[in-house]
FIKOLZA-1660 file (N, C-alpha, C; in steps of 0.1 Angstrom, whole numbers, plus 5000, padded with zeros to 4 digits):
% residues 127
   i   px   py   pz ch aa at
   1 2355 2267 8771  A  X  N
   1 2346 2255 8771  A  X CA
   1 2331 2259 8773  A  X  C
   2 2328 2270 8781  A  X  N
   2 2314 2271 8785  A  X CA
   2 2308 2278 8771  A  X  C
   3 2314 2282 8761  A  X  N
   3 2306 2287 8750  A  X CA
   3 2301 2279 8745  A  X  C
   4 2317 2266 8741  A  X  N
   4 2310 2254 8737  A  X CA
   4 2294 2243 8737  A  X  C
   5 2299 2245 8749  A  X  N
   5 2286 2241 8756  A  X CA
   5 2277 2243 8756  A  X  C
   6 2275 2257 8757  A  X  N
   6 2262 2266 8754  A  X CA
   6 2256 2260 8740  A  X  C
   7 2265 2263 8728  A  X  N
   7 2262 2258 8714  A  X CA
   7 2258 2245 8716  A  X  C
   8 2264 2235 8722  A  X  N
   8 2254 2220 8721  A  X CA
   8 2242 2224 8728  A  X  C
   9 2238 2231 8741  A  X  N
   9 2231 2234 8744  A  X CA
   9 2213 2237 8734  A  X  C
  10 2222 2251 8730  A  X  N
  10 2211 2256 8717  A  X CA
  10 2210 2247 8708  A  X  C
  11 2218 2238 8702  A  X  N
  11 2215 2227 8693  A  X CA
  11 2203 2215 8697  A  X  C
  12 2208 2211 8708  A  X  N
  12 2200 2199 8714  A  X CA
  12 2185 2207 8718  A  X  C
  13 2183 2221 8720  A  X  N
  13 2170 2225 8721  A  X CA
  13 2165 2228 8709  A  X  C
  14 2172 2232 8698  A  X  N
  14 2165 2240 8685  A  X CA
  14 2162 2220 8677  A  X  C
  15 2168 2214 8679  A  X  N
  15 2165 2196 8672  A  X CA
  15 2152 2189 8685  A  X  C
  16 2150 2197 8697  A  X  N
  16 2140 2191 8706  A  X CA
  16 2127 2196 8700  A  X  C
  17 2126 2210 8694  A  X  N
  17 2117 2219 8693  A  X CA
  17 2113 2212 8679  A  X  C
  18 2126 2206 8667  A  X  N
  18 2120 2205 8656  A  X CA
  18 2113 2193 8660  A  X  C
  19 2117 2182 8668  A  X  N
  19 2109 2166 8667  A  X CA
  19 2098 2169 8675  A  X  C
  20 2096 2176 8683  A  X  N
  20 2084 2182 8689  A  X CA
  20 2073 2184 8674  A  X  C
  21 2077 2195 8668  A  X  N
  21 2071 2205 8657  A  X CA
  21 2067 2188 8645  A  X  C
  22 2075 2184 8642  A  X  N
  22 2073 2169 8634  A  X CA
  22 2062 2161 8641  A  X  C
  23 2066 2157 8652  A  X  N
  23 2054 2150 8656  A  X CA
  23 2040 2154 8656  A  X  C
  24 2042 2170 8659  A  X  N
  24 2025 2176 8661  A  X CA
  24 2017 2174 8645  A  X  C
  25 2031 2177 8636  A  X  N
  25 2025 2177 8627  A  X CA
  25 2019 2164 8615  A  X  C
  26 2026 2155 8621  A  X  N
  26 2019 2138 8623  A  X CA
  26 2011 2134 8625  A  X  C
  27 2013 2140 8637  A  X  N
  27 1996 2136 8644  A  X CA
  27 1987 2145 8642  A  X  C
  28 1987 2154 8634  A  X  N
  28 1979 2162 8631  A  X CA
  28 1972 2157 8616  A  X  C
  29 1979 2152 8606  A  X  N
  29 1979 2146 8593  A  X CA
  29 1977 2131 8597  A  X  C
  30 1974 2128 8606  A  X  N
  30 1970 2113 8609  A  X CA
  30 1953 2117 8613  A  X  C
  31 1951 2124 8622  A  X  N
  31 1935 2124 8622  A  X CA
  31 1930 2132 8614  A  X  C
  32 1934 2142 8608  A  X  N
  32 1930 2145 8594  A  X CA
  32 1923 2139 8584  A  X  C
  33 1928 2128 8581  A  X  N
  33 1932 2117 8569  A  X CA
  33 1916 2111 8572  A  X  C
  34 1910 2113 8553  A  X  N
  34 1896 2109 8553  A  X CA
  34 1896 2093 8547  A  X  C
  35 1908 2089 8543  A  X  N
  35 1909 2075 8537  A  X CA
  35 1910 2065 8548  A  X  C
  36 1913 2065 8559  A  X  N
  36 1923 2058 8572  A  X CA
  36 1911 2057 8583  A  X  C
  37 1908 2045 8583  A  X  N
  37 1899 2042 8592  A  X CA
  37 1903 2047 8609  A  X  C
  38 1894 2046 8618  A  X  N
  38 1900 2046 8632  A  X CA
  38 1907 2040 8633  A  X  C
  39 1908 2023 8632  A  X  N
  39 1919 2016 8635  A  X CA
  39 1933 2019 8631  A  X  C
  40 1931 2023 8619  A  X  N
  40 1941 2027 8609  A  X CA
  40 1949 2038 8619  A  X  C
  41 1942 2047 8625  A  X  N
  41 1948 2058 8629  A  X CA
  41 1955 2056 8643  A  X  C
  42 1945 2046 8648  A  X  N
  42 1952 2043 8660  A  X CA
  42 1967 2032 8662  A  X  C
  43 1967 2024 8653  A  X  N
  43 1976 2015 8647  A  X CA
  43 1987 2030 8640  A  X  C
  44 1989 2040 8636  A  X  N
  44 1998 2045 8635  A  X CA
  44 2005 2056 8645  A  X  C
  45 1994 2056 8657  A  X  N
  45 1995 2064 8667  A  X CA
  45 2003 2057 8678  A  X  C
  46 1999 2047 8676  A  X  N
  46 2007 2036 8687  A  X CA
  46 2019 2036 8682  A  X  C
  47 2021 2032 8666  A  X  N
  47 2033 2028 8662  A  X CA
  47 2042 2042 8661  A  X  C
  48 2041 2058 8663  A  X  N
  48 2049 2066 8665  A  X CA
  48 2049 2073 8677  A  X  C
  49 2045 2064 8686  A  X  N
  49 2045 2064 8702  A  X CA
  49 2054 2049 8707  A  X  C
  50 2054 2044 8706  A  X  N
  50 2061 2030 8708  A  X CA
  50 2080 2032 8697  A  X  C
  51 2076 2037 8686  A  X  N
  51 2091 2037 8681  A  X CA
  51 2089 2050 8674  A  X  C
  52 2091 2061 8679  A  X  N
  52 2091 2073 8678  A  X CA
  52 2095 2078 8662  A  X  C
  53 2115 2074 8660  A  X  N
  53 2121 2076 8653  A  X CA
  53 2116 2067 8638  A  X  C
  54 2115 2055 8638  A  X  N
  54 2114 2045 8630  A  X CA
  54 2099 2046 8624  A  X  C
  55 2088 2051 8634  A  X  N
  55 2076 2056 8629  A  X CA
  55 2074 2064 8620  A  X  C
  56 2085 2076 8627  A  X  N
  56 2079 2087 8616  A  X CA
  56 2085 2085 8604  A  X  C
  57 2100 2081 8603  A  X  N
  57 2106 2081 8590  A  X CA
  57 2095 2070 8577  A  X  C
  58 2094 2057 8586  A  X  N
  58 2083 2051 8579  A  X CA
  58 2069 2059 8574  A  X  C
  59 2064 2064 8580  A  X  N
  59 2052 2073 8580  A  X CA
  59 2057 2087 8568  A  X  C
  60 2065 2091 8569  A  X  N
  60 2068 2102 8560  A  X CA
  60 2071 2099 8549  A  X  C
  61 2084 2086 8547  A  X  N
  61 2083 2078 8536  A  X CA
  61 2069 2071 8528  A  X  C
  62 2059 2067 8538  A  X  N
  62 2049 2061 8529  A  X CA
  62 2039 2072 8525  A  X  C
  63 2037 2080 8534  A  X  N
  63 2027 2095 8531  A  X CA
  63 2034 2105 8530  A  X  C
  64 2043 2107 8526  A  X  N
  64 2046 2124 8524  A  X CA
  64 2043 2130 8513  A  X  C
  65 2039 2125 8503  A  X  N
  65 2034 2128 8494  A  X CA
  65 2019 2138 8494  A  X  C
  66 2013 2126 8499  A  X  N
  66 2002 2125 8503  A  X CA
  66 1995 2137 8512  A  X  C
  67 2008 2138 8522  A  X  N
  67 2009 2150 8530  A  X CA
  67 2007 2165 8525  A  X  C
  68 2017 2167 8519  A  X  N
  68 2015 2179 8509  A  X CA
  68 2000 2183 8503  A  X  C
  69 1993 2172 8493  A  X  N
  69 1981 2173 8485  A  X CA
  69 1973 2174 8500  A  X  C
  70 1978 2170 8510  A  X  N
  70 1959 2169 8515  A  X CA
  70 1964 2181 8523  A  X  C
  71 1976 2192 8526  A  X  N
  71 1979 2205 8528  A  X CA
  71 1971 2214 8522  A  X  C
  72 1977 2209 8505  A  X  N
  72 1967 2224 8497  A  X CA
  72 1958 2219 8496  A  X  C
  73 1953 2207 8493  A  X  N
  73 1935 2210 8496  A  X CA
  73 1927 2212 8507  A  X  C
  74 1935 2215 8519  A  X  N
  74 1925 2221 8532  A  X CA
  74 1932 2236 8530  A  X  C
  75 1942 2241 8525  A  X  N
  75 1943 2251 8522  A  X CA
  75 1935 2261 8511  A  X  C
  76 1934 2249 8502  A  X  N
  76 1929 2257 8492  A  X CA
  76 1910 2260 8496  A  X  C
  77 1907 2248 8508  A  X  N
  77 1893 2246 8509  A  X CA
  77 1888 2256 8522  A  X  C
  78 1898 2263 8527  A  X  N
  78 1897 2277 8537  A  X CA
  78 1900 2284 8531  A  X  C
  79 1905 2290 8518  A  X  N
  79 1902 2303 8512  A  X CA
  79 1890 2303 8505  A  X  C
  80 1884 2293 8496  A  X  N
  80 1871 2294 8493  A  X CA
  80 1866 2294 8506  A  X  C
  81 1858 2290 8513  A  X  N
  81 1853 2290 8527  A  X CA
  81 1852 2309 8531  A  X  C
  82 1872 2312 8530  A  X  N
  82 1873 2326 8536  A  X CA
  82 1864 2336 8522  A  X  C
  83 1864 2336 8509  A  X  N
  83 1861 2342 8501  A  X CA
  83 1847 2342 8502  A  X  C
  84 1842 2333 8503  A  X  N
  84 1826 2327 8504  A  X CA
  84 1819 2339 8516  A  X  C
  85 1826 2338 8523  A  X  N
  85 1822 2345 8538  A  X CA
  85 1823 2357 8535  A  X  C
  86 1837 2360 8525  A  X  N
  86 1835 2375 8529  A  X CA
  86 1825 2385 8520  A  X  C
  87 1821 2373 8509  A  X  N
  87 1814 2379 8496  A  X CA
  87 1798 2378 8505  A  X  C
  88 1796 2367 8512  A  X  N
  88 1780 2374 8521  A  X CA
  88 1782 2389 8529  A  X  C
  89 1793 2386 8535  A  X  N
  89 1792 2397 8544  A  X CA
  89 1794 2410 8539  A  X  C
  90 1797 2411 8525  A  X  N
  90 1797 2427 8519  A  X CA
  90 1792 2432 8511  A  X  C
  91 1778 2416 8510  A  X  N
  91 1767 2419 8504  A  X CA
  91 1762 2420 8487  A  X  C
  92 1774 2416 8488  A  X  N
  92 1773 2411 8469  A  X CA
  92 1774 2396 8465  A  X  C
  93 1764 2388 8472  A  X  N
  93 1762 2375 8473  A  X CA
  93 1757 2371 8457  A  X  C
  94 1761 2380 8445  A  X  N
  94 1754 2375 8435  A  X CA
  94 1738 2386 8430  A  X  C
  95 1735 2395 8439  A  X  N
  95 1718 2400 8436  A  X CA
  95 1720 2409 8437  A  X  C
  96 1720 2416 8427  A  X  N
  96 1722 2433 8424  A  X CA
  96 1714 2441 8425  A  X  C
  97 1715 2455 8426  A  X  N
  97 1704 2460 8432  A  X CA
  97 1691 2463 8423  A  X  C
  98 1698 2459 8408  A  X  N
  98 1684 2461 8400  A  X CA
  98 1676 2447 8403  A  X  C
  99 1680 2436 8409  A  X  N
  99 1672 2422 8412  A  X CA
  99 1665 2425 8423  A  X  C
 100 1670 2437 8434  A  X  N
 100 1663 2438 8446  A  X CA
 100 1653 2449 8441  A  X  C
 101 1651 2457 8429  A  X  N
 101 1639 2467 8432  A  X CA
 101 1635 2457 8421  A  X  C
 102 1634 2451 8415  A  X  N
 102 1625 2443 8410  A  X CA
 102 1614 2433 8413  A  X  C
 103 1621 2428 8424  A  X  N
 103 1613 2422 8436  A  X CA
 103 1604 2431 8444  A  X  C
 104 1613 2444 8446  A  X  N
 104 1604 2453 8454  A  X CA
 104 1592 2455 8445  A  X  C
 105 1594 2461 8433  A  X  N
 105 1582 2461 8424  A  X CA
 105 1571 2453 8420  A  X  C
 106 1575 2443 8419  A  X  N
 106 1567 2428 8421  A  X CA
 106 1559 2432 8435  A  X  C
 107 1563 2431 8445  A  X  N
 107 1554 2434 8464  A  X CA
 107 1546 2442 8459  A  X  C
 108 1552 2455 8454  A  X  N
 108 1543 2467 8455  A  X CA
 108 1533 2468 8444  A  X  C
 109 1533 2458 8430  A  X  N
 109 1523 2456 8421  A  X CA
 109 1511 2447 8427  A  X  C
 110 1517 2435 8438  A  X  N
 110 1510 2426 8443  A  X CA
 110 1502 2431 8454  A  X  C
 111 1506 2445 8458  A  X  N
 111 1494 2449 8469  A  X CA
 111 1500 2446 8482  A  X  C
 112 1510 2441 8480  A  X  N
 112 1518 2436 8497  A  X CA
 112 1530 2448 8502  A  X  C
 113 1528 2456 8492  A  X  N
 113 1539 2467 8501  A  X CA
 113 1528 2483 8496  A  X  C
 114 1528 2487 8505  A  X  N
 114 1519 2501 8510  A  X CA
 114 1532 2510 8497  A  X  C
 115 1527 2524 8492  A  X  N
 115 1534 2531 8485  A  X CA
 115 1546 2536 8495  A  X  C
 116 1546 2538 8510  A  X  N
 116 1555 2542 8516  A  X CA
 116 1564 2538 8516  A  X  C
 117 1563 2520 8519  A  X  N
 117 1569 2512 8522  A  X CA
 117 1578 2511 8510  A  X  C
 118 1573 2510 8500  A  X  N
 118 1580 2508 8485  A  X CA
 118 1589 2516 8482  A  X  C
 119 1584 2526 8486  A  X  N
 119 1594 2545 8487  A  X CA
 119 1606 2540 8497  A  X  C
 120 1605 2534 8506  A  X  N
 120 1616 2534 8519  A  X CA
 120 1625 2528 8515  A  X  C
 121 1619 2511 8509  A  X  N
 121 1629 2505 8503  A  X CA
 121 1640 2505 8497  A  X  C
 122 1628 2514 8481  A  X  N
 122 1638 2521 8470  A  X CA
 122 1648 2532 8475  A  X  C
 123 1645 2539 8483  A  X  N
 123 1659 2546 8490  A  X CA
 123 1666 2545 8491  A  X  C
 124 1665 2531 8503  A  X  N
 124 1673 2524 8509  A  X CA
 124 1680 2512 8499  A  X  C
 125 1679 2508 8488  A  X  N
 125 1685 2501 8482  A  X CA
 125 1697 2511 8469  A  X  C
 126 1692 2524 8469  A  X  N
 126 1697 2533 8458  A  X CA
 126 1708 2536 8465  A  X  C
 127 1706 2543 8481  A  X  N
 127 1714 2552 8488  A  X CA
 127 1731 2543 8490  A  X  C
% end
């Protein structure tokens, strides 16, 4: 009998962990939500605080849809975000290095960069 037990045991924790993991993720897709006024959000926060079970199934039933699409578009709106970031940071924001000695060239026709300085640049942009 104590194996048994054990198994209700691990059951009644692995189904505590999932309604735990369900709620976080409710209330996480409730203040999310750019359509749903305050009230709105508070009026559903109460109502799956007040009737837990009846909440969320209502709530999943009327937005689960909903839920998904506004998933991949915050998913999809942190890989551009991540891609964005990483294309500054490695310096190929779009301006190639023939755009950057062209500019140099422009300074240094305009009198605003010394011959040295133009020389340093161009190194440093070839190297």
């Amino acid at each position: 009998m104590p194996l048994f037990d054990l198994f209700w045991t691990m059951l009644w924790l692995f189904l505590f962990i999932l309604w735990i993991w369900l709620l976080i993720s409710l209330f996480s897709d409730i203040f999310r939500r750019d359509d749903l006024s305050g009230w709105g959000k508070a009026g559903w926060v109460l109502f799956l605080i007040v009737l837990p079970l009846l909440g969320s199934l209502i709530y999943l039933i009327a937005n689960g849809d909903d839920m998904a699409q506004r998933q991949v578009r915050d998913a999809k709106a942190m890989q551009k975000a991540q891609e964005d970031y990483i294309r500054t940071v490695a310096g190929s924001g779009g301006v190639s290095a023939a755009d950057e000695l062209a500019k140099l060239a422009a300074l240094h026709d305009s009198g605003r960069l010394t011959d040295q300085e133009f020389a340093a640049q161009k190194a440093k942009l070839l190297a």
